[in-house]
N, C-alpha and C positions, 0 to 999 in steps of 0.2 A: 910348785906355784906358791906367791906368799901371797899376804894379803893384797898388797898392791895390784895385786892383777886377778883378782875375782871380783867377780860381781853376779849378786842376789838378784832374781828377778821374779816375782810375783805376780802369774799372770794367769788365769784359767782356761787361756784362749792357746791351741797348741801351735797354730799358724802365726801368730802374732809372735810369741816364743821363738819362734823357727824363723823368722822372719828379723828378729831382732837380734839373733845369735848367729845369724850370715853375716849381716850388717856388720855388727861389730869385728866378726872374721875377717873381712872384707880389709876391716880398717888397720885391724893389731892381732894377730893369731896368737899374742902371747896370752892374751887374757881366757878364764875359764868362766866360763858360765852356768851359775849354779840356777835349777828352775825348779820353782815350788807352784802347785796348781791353786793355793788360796792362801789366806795369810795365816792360820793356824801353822801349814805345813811349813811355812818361811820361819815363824820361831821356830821350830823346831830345827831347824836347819843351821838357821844361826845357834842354837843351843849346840848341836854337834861340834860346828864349827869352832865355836867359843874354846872348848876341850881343850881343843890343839893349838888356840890361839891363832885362828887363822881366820881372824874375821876378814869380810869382805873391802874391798875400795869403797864400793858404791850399791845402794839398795835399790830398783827399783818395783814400786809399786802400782797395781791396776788400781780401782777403786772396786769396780764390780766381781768382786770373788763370792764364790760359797765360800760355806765355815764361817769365816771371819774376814771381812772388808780391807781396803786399804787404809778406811779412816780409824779402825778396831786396832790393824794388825801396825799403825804409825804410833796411835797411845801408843801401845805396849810396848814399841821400839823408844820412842821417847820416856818412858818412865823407868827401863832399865839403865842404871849408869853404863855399862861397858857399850851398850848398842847406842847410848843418847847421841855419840858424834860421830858416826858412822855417816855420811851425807845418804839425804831419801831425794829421791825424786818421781813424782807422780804421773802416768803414762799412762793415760786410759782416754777410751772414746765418752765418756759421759761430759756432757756439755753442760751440767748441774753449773747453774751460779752459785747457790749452795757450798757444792766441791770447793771449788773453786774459791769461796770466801774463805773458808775452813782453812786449805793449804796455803794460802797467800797470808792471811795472819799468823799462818803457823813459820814464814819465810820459808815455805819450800817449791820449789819449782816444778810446776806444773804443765804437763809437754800434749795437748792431744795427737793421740796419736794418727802416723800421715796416712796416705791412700798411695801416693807416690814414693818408690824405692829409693827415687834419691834422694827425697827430703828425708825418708829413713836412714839413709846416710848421718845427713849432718845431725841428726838425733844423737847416732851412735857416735858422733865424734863429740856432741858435745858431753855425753857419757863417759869417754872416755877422758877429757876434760879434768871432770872433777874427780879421776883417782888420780891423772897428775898431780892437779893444787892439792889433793889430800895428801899425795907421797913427798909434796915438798913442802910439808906444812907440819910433817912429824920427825 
C-alpha cells in the first residue's frame, strides 16, 4: 500500500471504527485502515509511519478521546512540518459550538457523525474524496 490509500483514523469508539472501515470497504477495498484508540496513539502511529515514508492520504479525527483529544492531537499534527498537510477532518458526535468554532477557523471539515448507514456511506466517499485531490495534488 502507498500513501495514497491509507487512512489514519482516531477514534475511541470501536463500533464507530468498525463501522467506518466497512463503509469505506464498501466503497474502495484498496485503501487500508490504520486505527488508533486516542490521539497520543495516532502520533505515534504517524511517527512509525513517517520511518517508512508512508504517511497517510487522509487523517481522521474524533474530538472526544482519552490521553489526548482531537483538538491536542490536530496542534500537534499542525505544528509538525511533515504531518502540517496531511488533510484532517473532524468526525465526532459532539455538538460543542465551541468544537465547532475551533475547526471552522482552523478550515477543517467537520462531519457529525450519521446514525444512518447510508449517510455513512457518503461520509466515506467523501473521505475518500480528499485522498484523490490529495494524489492529484502531488
Amino acid at each position: 500500500m502507498d500513501l495514497n490509500h491509507t487512512i489514519l483514523c482516531a477514534d475511541d469508539d470501536p463500533d464507530d471504527l468498525q463501522m467506518l472501515h466497512e463503509a469505506i470497504n464498501s466503497l474502495d477495498r484498496r485503501y487500508r485502515i490504520i486505527e488508533a484508540r486516542d490521539g497520543a496513539m495516532a502520533l505515534a502511529q504517524l511517527q512509525e509511519l513517517q520511518k517508512g515514508n508512508l504517511l497517510p492520504c487522509l487523517i481522521v479525527l474524533d474530538i472526544n478521546m482519552p490521553k489526548m483529544d482531537g483538538k491536542e492531537t490536530f496542534t500537534h499534527l499542525k505544528n509538525n512540518p511533515r504531518l502540517s498537510n496531511i488533510p484532517v477532518v473532524i468526525f465526532s458526535t459532539s455538538s460543542s459550538n465551541l468544537d465547532k468554532i475551533f475547526f471552522a477557523r482552523e478550515k477543517v471539515e467537520y462531519i457529525t457523525k450519521p446514525i444512518q448507514y447510508m449517510h455513512l456511506l457518503g461520509v466515506a466517499k467523501k473521505f475518500l474524496e480528499y485522498c484523490s485531490e490529495r494524489r492529484e495534488g502531488e
